[in-house]
C-alpha positions in Angstrom: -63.1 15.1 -25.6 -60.0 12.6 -26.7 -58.5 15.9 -27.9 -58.9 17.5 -24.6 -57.5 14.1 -22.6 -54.6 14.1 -25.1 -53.6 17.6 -24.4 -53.8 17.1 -20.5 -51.7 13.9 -20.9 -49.4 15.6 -22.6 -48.8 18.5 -20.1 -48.8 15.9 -17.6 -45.9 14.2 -19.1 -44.3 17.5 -19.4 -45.2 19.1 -15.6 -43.5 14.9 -14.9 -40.1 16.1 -16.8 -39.4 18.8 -16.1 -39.8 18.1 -12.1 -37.8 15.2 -12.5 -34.3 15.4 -11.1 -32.5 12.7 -13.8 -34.5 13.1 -16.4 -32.0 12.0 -19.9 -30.5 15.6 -20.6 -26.8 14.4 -21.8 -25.8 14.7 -18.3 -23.7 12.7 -16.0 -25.3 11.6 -12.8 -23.4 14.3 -10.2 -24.0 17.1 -13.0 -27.6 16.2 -12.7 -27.1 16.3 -9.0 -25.9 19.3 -8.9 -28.3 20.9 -10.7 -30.7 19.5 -8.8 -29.2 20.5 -5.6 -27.9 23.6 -6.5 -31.5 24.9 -8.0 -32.8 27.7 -5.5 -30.2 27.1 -3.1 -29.0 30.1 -1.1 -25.3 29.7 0.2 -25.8 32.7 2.8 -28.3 30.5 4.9 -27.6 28.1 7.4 -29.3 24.6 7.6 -31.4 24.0 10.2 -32.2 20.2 11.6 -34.3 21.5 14.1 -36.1 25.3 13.9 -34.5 27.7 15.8 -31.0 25.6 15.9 -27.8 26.8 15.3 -25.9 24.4 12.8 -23.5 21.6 14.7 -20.3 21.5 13.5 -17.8 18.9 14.1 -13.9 19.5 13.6 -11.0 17.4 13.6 -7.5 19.1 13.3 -4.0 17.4 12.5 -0.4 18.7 12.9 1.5 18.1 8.9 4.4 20.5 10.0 6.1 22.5 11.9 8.1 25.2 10.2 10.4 26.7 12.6 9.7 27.9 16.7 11.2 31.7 17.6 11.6 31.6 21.3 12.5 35.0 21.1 9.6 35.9 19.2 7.0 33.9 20.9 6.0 32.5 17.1 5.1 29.2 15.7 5.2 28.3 12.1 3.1 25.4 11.1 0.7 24.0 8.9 -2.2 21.8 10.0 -5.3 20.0 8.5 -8.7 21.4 9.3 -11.9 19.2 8.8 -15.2 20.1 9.4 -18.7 18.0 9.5 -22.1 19.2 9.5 -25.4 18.0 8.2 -28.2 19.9 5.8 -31.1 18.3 4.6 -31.5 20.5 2.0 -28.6 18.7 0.2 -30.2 15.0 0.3 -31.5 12.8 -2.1 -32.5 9.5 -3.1 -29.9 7.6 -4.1 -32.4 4.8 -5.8 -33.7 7.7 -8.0 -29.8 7.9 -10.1 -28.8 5.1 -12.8 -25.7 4.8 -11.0 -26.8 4.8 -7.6 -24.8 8.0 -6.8 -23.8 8.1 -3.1 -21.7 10.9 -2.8 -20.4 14.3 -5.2 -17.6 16.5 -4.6 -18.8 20.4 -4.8 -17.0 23.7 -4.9 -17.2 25.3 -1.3 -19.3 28.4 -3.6 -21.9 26.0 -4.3 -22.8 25.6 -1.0 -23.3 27.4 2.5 -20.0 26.8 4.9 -19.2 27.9 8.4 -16.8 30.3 8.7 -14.5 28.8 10.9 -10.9 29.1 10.8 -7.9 29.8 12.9 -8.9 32.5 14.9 -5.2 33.0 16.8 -3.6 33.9 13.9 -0.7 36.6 13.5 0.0 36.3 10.2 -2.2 35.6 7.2 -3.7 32.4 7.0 -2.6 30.6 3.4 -4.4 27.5 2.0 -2.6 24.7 0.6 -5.0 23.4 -1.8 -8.3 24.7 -3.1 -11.4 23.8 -0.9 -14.1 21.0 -1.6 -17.2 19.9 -0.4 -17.9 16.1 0.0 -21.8 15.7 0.0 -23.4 12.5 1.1 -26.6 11.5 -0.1 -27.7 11.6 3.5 -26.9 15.5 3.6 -23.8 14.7 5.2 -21.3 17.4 4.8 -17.2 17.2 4.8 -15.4 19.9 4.3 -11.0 19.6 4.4 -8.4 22.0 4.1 -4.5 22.8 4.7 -3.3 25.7 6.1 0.0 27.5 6.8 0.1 30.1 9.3 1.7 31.4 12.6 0.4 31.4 15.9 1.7 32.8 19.1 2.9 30.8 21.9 4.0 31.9 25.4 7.8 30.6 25.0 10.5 30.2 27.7 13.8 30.6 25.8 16.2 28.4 28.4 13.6 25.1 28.5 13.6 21.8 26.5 9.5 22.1 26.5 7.5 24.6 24.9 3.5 24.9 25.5 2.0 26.2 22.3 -2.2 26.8 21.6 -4.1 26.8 18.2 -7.5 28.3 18.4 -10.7 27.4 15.9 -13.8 29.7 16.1 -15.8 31.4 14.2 -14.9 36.1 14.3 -18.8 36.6 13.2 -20.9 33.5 13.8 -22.1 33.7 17.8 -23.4 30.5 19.1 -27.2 30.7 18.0 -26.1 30.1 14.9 -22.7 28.4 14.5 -22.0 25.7 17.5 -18.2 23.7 17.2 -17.8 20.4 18.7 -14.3 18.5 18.8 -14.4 15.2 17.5 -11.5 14.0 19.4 -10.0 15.0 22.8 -6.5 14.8 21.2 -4.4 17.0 18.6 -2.2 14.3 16.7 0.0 14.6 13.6 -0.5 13.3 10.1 1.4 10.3 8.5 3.7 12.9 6.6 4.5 14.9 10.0 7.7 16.2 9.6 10.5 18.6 11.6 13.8 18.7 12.1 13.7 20.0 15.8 10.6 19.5 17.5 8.4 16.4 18.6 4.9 17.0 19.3 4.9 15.1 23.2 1.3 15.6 24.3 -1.8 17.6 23.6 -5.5 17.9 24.4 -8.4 19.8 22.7 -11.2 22.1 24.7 -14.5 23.3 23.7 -14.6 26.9 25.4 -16.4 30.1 25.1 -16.3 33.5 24.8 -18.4 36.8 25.4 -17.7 39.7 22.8 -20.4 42.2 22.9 -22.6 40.3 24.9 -22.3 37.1 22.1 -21.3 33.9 23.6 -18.9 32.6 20.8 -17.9 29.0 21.2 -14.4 27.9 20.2 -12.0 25.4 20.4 -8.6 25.4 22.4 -5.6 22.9 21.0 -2.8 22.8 23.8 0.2 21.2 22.2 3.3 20.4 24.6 6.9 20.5 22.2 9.9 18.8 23.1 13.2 20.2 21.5 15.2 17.9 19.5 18.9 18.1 20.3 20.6 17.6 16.8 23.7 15.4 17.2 26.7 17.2 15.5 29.6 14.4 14.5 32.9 16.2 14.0 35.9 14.4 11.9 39.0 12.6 13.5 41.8 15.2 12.8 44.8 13.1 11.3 48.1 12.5 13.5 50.4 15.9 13.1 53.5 13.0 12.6 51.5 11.4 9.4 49.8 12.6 6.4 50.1 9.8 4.6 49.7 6.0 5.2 53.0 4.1 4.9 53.1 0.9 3.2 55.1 -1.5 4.3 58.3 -2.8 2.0 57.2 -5.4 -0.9 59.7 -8.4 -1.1 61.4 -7.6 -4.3 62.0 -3.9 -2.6 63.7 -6.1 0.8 66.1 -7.8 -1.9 66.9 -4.8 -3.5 67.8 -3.1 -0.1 69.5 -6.5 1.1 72.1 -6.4 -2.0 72.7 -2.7 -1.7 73.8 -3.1 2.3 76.2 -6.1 1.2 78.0 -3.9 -1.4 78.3 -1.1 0.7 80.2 -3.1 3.7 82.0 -4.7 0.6 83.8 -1.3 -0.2 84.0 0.4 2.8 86.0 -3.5 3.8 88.2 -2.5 1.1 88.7 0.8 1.8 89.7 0.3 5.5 91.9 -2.7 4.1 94.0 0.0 2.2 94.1 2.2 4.8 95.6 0.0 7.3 98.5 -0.5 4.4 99.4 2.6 4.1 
């Protein structure tokens, strides 16, 4: 019998390990967590709040730079910051349970699932500026950031001062029973490092529209963004007088004595030599 009670307390205290997430392994906290988090996790499902909901996602978008504007062309070069917010439960826990009280852990985006929206107006390919991460709060709260350089068209006039340009952010694949996109803000604004050397973002507003493909409703967002042409001031140098190529000094004093003593002796001789004249 106490043989029998020792072996169940003992694969107790084993079944206890190995289901507990921060067990002492050598591990840091967020490697534990991710572990954790990661075990059984499949990145090709969405999370669902609610049954039968698609997942919410929030985005924000900023202007960093714009590159260059063909008006002939109808293209925009520029490179703006995409950040998206979603929730999934199954990425929570209890922040109590971790020595450290770990809040928060930065993943790889192959760790876990993300929506595949991008810039869905594109005419050239779409290049990332740095690699992607995931912030993950201990609440579930997802954060996902990213750069990107690419062109867009725009509808230009090539003989106005104002240029109407739109950036759209969609999902290609993901209808709207299972990927929904919300703005977070009404307004497109540029980032602190915003930078160009002939355009000046003057206004622009953000729209949460939707279109049918196939009988899909796919919801998107619309970023109108009204550009005002910089007139670059050109200062041209002060061509020198034709008369003057160099600047003349004026005389010093011992040059005025110099040239005071030679006039003297020169009426001096030229006296003498009319003296001798009249003589003769």
């Amino acid at each position: 019998m106490l043989l029998l009670n020792g072996c169940t307390i003992l694969w107790v205290g084993v079944i206890f390990l190995w289901h507990s997430p921060f067990v002492y392994s050598g591990l840091s906290d967020e490697e534990l967590l991710d572990t954790k988090l990661s075990d059984h996790f499949d990145v090709r499902v969405r999370p669902r709040v609610i049954t039968h909901e698609p997942a919410n996602i929030s985005a924000s978008t900023w202007l960093s730079h714009i590159h260059s504007l063909d008006l002939d062309k109808g293209e925009l070069d520029l490179t703006v910051w995409l950040e998206l917010e979603w929730t999934d439960p199954r990425l929570r826990w209890d922040v109590q349970q971790t020595e450290n009280k770990v809040r928060q852990l930065v993943l790889p985006e192959d760790n876990v699932w993300t929506p595949d929206i991008t810039i869905s107006n594109a005419v050239s390919k779409i290049i990332p500026i740095f690699g992607k991460q995931i912030v993950v709060a201990s609440t579930g709260a997802m954060t996902w950031f990213q750069a990107y350089r690419t062109t867009i068209g725009c509808a230009t006039n090539a003989t106005a001062d104002e240029q109407m340009c739109t950036l759209t952010i969609g999902s290609r694949r993901s209808d709207i029973t299972n990927v929904d996109v919300y703005p977070v803000s009404e307004n497109f604004t540029v980032t602190d490092e915003f930078f160009s050397h002939e355009w000046e973002l003057l206004d622009s507003f953000v729209e949460r529209l939707n279109e049918t493909r196939g009988g899909l409703v796919f919801p998107f967002l619309e970023v109108t963004m009204n550009l005002l042409h910089i007139a670059v001031e050109v200062t041209e140098p002060t061509p020198a007088p034709l008369c003057m190529t160099e600047k003349i000094h004026p005389p010093s004093a011992s040059t005025s004595v110099q040239l005071t003593s030679m006039s003297i002796l020169a009426t001096t001789i030229i006296a003498l030599c009319l003296e001798k004249i009249a003589i003769l």
